[in-house]
C-alpha positions in Angstrom: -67.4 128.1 -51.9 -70.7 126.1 -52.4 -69.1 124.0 -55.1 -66.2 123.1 -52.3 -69.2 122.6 -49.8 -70.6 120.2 -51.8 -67.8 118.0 -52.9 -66.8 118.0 -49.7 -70.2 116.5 -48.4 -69.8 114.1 -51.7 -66.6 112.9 -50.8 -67.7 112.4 -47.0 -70.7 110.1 -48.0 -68.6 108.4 -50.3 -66.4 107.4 -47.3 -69.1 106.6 -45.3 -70.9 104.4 -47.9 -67.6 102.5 -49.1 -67.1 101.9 -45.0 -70.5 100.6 -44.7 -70.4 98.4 -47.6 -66.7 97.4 -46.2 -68.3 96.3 -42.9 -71.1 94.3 -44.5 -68.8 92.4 -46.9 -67.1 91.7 -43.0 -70.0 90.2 -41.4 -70.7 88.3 -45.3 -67.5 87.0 -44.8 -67.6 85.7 -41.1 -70.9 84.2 -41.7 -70.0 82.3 -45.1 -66.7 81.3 -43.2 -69.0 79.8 -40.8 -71.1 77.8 -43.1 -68.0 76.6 -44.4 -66.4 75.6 -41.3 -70.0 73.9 -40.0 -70.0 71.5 -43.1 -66.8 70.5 -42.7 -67.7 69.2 -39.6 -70.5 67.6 -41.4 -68.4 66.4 -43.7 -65.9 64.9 -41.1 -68.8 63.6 -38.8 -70.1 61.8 -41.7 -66.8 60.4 -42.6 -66.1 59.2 -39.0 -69.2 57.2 -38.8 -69.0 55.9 -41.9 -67.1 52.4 -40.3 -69.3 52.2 -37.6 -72.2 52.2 -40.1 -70.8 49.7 -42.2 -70.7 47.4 -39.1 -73.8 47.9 -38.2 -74.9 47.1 -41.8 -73.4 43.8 -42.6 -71.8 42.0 -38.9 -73.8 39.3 -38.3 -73.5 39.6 -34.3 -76.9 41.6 -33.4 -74.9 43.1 -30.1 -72.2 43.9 -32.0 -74.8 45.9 -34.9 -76.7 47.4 -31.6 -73.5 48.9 -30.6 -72.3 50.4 -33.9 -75.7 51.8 -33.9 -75.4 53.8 -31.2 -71.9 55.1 -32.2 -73.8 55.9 -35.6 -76.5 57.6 -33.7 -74.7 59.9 -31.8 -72.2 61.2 -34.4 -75.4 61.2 -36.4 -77.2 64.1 -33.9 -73.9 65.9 -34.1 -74.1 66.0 -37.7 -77.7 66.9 -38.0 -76.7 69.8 -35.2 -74.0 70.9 -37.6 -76.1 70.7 -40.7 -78.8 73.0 -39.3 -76.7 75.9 -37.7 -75.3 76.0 -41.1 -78.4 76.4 -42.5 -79.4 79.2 -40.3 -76.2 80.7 -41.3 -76.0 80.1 -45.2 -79.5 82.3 -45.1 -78.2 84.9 -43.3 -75.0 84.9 -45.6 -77.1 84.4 -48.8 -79.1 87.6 -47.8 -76.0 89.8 -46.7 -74.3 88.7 -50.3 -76.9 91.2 -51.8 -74.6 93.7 -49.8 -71.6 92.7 -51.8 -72.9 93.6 -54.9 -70.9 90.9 -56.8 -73.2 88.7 -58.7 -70.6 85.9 -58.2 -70.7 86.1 -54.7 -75.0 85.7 -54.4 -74.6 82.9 -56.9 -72.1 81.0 -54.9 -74.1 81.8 -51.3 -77.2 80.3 -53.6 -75.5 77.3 -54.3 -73.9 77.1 -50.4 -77.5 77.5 -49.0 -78.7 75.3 -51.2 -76.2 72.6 -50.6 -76.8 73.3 -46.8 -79.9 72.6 -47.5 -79.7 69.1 -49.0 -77.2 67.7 -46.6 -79.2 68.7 -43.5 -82.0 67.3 -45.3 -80.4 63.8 -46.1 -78.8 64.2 -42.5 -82.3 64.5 -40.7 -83.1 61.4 -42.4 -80.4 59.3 -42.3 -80.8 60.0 -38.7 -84.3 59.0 -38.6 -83.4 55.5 -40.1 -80.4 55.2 -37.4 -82.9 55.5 -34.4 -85.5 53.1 -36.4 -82.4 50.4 -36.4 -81.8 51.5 -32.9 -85.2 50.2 -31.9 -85.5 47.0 -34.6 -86.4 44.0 -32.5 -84.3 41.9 -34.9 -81.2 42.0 -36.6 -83.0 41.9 -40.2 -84.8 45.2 -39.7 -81.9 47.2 -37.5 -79.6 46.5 -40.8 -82.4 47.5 -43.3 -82.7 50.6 -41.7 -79.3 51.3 -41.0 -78.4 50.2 -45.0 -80.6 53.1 -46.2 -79.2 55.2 -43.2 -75.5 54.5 -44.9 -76.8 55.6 -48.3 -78.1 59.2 -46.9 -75.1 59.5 -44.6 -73.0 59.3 -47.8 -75.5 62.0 -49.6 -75.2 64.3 -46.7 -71.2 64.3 -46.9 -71.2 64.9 -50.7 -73.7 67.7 -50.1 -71.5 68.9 -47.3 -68.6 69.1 -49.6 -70.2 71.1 -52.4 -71.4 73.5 -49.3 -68.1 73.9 -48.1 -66.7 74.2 -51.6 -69.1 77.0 -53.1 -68.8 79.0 -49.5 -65.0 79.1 -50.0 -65.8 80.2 -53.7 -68.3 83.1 -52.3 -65.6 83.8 -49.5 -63.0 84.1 -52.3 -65.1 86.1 -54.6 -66.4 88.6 -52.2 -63.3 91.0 -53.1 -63.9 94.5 -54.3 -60.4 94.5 -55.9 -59.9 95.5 -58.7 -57.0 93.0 -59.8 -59.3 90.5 -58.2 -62.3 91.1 -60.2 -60.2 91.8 -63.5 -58.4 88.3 -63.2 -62.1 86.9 -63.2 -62.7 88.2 -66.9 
């Protein structure tokens, strides 16, 4: 009767552990989908602004620069907006992969965060050197600042991409099938 007792209470905290694990993989997966879905808009921010930076790079009209500028600036903030909630999230994710067990999945959340990271990084700058060519007296210095602005914009969008890319791999990877994880090997 004991030994019934007690694989009984086994097989009851077995289903309650493999729930609990269930549930965290959950909220790894909503986060990490997150991330993902916040760089793409980093990504597509980036992209979008990319003519109007160009513009305000090269056009010789100074009104015509100041205007491009301000397009830039504001798609700009959006970005840098983007670029931090997805930080915020990619360290949540990165500490509920632990949860997951899988060491594919913390190594992929590593390389999402870390990604995160960099394009927020290059973002905050880039927007830095947007409102710099916002306030430039002349047209000389509003496209110096807004030529190095291009060039961080463009680093922001490829570390966007290899966010998005390594939090669809950790979203992919966080499966405790066993087909799954054989077809790994």
């Amino acid at each position: 009767m004991n030994k019934i007792k007690t694989c009984l209470k086994i097989g009851v905290l077995l289903f309650f552990t493999s729930t609990y694990l269930q549930a965290q993989c959950e909220v790894f997966k909503s986060e990490i989908s997150d991330v993902q879905s916040y760089m793409q808009q980093v990504s597509q921010l980036s992209d979008s602004l990319s003519t109007s930076a160009e513009i305000a790079s090269f056009d010789a009209s100074i009104t015509k620069a100041r205007k491009n500028t301000k397009t830039v600036m504001l798609l700009m903030g959006q970005a840098v907006n983007a670029a931090d909630e997805a930080v915020i999230l990619a360290s949540e994710a990165q500490y509920d992969s632990e949860s997951c067990g899988l060491a594919e999945v913390m190594s992929y959340t590593i390389d999402a965060e870390r990604h995160a990271i960099d394009s927020r990084d290059f973002s905050t700058e880039a927007f830095e050197n947007v409102k710099n060519a916002a306030k430039a007296n002349n047209l000389g210095n509003l496209q110096y600042h807004m030529r190095i602005a291009q060039r961080l914009i463009q680093d922001a969008q490829e570390s966007a991409d290899a966010s998005v890319y390594a939090a669809d791999n950790a979203h992919y990877s966080c499966s405790h099938d066993v087909a799954h994880v054989s077809n790994e090997n």
